[in-house]
MILOLO-355596 format. One record per residue: residue in three letters; x, y negated, z negated of N, C-alpha, C, O in turn. Coordinates in steps of 0.02 Angstrom, whole numbers, plus 50000, padded with zeros to 5 digits. Layout:
# residues N
+-----+-------+--------+-------+--------+---------+-------+-------+--------+-------+-------+--------+-------+
:  aa : neast : nnorth :   nup : caeast : canorth :  caup : ceast : cnorth :   cup : oeast : onorth :   oup :
+-----+-------+--------+-------+--------+---------+-------+-------+--------+-------+-------+--------+-------+
: Ala :     X :      Y :     Z :      X :       Y :     Z :     X :      Y :     Z :     X :      Y :     Z :
...
+-----+-------+--------+-------+--------+---------+-------+-------+--------+-------+-------+--------+-------+
END
This chain:
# residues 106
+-----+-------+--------+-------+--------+---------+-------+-------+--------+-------+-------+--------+-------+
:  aa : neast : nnorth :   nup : caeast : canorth :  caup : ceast : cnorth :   cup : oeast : onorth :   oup :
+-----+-------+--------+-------+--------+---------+-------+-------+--------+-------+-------+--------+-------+
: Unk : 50042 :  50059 : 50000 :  50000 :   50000 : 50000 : 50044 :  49937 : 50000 : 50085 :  49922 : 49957 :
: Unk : 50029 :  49908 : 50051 :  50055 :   49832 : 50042 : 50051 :  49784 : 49998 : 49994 :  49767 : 49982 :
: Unk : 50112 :  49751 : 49965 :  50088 :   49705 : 49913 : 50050 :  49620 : 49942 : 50073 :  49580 : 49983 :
: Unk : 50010 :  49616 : 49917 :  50009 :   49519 : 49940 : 50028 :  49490 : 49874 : 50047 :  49514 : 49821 :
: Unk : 50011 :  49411 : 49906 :  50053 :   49367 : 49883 : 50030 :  49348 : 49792 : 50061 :  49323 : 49745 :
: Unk : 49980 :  49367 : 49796 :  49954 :   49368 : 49719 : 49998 :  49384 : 49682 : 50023 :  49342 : 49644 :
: Unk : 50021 :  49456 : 49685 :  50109 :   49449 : 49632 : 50137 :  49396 : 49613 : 50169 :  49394 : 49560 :
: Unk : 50128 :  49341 : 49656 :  50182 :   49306 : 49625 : 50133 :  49275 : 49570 : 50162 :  49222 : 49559 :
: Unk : 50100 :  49275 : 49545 :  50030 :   49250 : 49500 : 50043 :  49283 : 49456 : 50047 :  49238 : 49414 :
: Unk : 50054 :  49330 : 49427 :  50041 :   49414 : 49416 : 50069 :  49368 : 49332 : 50021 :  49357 : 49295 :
: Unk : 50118 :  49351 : 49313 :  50142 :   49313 : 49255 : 50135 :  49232 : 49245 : 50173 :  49189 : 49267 :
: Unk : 50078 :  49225 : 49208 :  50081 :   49140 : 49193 : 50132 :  49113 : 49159 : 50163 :  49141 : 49114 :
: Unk : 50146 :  49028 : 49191 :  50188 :   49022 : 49145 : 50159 :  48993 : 49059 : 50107 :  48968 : 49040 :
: Unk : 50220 :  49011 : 49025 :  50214 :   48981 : 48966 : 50175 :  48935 : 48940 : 50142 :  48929 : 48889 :
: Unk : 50187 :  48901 : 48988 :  50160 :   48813 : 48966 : 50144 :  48785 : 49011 : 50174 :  48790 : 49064 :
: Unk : 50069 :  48728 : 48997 :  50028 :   48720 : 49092 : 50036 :  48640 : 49041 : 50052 :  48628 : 48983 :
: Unk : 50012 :  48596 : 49106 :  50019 :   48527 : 49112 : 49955 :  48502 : 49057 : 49957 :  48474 : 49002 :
: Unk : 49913 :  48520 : 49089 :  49824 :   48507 : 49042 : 49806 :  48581 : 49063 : 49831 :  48628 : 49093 :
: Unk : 49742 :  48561 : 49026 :  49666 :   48625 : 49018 : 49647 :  48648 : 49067 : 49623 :  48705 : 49068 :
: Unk : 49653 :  48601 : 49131 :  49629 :   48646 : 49199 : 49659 :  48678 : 49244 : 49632 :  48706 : 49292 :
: Unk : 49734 :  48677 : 49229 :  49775 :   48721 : 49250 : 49778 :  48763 : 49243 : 49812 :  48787 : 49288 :
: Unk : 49756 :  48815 : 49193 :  49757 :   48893 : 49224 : 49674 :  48911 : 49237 : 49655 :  48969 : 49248 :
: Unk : 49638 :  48867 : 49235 :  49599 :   48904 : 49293 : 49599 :  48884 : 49360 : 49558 :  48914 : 49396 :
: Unk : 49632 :  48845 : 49386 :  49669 :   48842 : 49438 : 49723 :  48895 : 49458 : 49711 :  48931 : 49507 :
: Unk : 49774 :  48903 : 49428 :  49820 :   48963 : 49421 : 49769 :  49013 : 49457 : 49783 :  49034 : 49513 :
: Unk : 49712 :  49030 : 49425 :  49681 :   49092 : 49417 : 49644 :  49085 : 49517 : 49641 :  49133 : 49555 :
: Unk : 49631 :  49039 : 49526 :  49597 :   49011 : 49573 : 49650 :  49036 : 49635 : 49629 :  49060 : 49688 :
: Unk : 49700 :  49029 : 49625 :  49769 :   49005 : 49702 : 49794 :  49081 : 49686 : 49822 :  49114 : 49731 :
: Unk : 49782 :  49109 : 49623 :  49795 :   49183 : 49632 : 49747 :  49255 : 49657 : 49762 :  49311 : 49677 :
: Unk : 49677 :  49214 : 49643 :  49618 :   49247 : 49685 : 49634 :  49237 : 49763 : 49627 :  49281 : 49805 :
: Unk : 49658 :  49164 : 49776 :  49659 :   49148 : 49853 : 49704 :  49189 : 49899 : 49690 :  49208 : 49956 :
: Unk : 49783 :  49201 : 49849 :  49823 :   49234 : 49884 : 49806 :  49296 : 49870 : 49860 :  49326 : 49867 :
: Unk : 49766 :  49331 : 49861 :  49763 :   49423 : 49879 : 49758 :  49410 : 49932 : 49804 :  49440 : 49960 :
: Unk : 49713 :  49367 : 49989 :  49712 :   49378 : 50046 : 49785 :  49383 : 50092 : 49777 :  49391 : 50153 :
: Unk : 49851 :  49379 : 50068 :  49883 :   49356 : 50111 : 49949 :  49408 : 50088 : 49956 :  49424 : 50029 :
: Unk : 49974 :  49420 : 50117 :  50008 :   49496 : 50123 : 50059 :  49474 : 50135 : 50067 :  49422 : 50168 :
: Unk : 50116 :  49515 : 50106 :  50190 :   49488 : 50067 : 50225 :  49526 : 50134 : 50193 :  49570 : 50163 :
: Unk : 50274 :  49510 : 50151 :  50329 :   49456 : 50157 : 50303 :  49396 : 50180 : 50283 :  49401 : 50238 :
: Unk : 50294 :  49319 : 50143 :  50279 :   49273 : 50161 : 50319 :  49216 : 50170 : 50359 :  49202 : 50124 :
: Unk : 50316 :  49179 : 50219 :  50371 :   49124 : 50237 : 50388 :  49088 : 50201 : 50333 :  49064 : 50215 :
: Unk : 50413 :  49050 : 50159 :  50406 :   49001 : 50111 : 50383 :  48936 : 50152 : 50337 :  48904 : 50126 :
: Unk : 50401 :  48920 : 50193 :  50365 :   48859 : 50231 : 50295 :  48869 : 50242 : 50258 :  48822 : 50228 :
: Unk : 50263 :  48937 : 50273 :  50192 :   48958 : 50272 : 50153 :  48961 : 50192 : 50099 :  48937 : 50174 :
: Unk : 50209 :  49007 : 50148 :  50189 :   48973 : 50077 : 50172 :  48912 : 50040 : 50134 :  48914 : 49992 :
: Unk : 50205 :  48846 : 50068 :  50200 :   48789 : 50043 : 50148 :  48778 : 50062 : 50100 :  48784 : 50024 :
: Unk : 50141 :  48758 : 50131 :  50093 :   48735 : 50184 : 50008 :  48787 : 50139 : 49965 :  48745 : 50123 :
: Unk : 49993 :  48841 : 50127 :  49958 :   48877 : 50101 : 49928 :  48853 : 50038 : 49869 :  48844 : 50021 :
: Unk : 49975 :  48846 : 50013 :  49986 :   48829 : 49941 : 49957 :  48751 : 49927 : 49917 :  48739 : 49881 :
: Unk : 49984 :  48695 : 49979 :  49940 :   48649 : 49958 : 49876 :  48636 : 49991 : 49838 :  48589 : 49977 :
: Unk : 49866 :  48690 : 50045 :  49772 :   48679 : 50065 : 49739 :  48716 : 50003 : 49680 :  48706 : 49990 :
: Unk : 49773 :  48754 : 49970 :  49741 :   48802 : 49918 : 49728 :  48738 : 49852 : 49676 :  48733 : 49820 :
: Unk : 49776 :  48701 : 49845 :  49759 :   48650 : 49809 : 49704 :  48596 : 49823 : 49656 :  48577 : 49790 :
: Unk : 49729 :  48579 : 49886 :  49662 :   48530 : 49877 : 49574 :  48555 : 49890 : 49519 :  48528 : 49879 :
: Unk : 49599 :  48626 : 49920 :  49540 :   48658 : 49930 : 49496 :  48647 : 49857 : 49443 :  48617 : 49853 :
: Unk : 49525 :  48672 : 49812 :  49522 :   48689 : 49742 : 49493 :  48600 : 49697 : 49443 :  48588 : 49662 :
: Unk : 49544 :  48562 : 49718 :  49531 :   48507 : 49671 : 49515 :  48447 : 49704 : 49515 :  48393 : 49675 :
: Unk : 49495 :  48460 : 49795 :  49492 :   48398 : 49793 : 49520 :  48348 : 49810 : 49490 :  48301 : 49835 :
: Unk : 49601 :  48350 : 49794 :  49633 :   48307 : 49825 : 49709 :  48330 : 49812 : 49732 :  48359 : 49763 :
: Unk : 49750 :  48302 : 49885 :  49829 :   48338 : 49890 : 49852 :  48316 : 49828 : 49835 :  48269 : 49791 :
: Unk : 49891 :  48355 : 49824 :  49944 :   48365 : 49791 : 50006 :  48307 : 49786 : 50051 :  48296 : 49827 :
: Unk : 49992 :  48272 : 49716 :  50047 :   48239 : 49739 : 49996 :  48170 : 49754 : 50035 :  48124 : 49765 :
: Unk : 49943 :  48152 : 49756 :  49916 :   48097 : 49771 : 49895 :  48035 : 49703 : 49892 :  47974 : 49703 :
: Unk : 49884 :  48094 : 49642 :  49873 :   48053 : 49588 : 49926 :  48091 : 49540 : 49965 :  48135 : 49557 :
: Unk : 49914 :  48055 : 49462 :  49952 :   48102 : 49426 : 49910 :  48167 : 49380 : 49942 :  48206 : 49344 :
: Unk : 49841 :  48170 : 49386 :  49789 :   48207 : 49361 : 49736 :  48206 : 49401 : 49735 :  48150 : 49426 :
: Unk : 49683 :  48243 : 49425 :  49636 :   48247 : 49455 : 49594 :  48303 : 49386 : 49613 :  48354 : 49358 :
: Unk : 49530 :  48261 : 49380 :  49473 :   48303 : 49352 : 49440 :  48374 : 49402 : 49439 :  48366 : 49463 :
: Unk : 49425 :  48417 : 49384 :  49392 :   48467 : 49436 : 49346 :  48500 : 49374 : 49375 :  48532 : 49330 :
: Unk : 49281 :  48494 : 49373 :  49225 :   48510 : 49351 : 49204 :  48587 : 49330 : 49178 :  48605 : 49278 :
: Unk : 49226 :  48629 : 49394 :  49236 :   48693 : 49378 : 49288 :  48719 : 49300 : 49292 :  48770 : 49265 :
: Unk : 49317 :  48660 : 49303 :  49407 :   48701 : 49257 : 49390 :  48657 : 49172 : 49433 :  48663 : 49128 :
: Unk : 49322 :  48612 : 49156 :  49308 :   48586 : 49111 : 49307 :  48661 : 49029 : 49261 :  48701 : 49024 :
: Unk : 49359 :  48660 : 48989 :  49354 :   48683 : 48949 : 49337 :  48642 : 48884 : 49301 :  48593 : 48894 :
: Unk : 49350 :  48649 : 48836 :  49353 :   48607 : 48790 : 49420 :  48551 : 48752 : 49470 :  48576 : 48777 :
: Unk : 49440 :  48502 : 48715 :  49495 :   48496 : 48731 : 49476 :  48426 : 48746 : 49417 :  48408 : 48747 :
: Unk : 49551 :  48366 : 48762 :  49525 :   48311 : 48777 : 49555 :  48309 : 48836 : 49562 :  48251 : 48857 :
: Unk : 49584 :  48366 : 48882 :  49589 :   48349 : 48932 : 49552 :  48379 : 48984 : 49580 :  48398 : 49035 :
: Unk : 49470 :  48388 : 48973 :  49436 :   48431 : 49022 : 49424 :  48424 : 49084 : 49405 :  48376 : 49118 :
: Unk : 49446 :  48510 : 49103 :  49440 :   48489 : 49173 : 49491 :  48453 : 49206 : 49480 :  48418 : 49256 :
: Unk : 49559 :  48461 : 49174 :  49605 :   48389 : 49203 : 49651 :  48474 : 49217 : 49662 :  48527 : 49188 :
: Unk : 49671 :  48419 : 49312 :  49723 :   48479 : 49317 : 49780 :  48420 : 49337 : 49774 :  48366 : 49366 :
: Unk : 49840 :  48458 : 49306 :  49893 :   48400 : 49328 : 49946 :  48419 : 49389 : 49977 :  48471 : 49400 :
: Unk : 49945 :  48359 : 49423 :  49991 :   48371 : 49484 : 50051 :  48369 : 49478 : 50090 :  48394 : 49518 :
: Unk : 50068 :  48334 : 49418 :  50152 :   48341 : 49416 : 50162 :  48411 : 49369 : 50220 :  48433 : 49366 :
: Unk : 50115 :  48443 : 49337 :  50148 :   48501 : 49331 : 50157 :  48545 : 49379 : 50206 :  48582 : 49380 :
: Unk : 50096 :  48546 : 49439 :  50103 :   48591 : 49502 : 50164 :  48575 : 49547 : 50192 :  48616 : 49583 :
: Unk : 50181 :  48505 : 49542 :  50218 :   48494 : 49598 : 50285 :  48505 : 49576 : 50328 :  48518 : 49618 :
: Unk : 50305 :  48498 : 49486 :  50373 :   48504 : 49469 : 50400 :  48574 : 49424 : 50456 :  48591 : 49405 :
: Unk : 50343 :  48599 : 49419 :  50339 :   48677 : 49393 : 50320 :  48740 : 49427 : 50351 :  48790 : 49442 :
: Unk : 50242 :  48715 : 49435 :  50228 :   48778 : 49470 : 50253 :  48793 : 49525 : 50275 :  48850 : 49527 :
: Unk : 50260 :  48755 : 49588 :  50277 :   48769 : 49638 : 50345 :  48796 : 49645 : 50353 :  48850 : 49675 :
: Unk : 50402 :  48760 : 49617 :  50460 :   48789 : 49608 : 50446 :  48852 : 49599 : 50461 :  48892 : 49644 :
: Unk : 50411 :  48875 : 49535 :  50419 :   48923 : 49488 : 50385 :  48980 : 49550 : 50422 :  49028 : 49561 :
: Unk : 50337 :  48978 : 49581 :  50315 :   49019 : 49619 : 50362 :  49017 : 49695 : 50352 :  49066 : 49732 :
: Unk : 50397 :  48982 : 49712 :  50442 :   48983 : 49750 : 50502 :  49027 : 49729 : 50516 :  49067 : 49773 :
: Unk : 50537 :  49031 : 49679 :  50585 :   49046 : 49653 : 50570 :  49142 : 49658 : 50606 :  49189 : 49675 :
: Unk : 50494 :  49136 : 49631 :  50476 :   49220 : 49636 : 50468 :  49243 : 49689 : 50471 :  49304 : 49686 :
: Unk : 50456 :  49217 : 49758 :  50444 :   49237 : 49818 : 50536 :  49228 : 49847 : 50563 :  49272 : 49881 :
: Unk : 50555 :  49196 : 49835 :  50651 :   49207 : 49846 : 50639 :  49266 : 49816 : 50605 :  49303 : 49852 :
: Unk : 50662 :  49300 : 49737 :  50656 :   49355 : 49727 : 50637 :  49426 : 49746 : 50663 :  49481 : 49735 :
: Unk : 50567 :  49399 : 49788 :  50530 :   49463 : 49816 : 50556 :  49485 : 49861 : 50573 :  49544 : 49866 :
: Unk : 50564 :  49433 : 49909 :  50612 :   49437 : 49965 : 50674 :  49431 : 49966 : 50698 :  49415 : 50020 :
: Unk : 50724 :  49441 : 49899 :  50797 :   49454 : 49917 : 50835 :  49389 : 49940 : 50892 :  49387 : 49962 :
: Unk : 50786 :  49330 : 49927 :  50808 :   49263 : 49952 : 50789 :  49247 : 50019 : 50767 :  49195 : 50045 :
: Unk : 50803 :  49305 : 50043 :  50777 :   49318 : 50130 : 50693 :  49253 : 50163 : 50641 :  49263 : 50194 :
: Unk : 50712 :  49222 : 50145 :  50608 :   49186 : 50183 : 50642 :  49115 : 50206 : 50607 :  49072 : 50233 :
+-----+-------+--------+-------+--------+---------+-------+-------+--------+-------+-------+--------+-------+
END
């Protein structure tokens, strides 16, 4: 069986920006089962931020927090997903595991 790209999801990190970040997490890791490993890292990026704004609304990288209604937990930051954690954590961090998967090779 082929792996997709969800693996790289497979371990959250430690520590998220606000409250609506891991149900987002949970969101871009539902999205990538569809998409079947060995993946480009340029096709990854490119993926990765329609998967974002699909999700919240707006690119990545445009504000420093975007609210998303779906991801409202409790907390004073509901519903707040933050872009500078996606853009200076996660993405690395899920980049770094797809180098890995692939041997550096993408």
């Amino acid at each position: 069986m082929r792996q997709n790209a969800s693996i790289l999801f497979e371990e959250r990190p430690c520590q998220w920006g606000l409250r609506g970040d891991p149900g987002l997490w949970e969101d871009m890791r539902k999205y990538f089962e569809e998409k079947p490993l060995p993946y480009q890292r340029e096709a990854f990026v490119r993926d990765f931020h329609q998967c974002f704004f699909a999700m919240c609304g707006k690119a990545l990288g445009c504000e420093r927090m975007t609210h998303v209604a779906r991801y409202v937990t409790v907390g004073m930051s509901k519903g707040m997903v933050s872009h500078t954690f996606w853009a200076e954590k996660a993405l690395p961090l899920l980049l770094q595991r797809l180098a890995d998967y692939t041997g550096g090779d993408i």
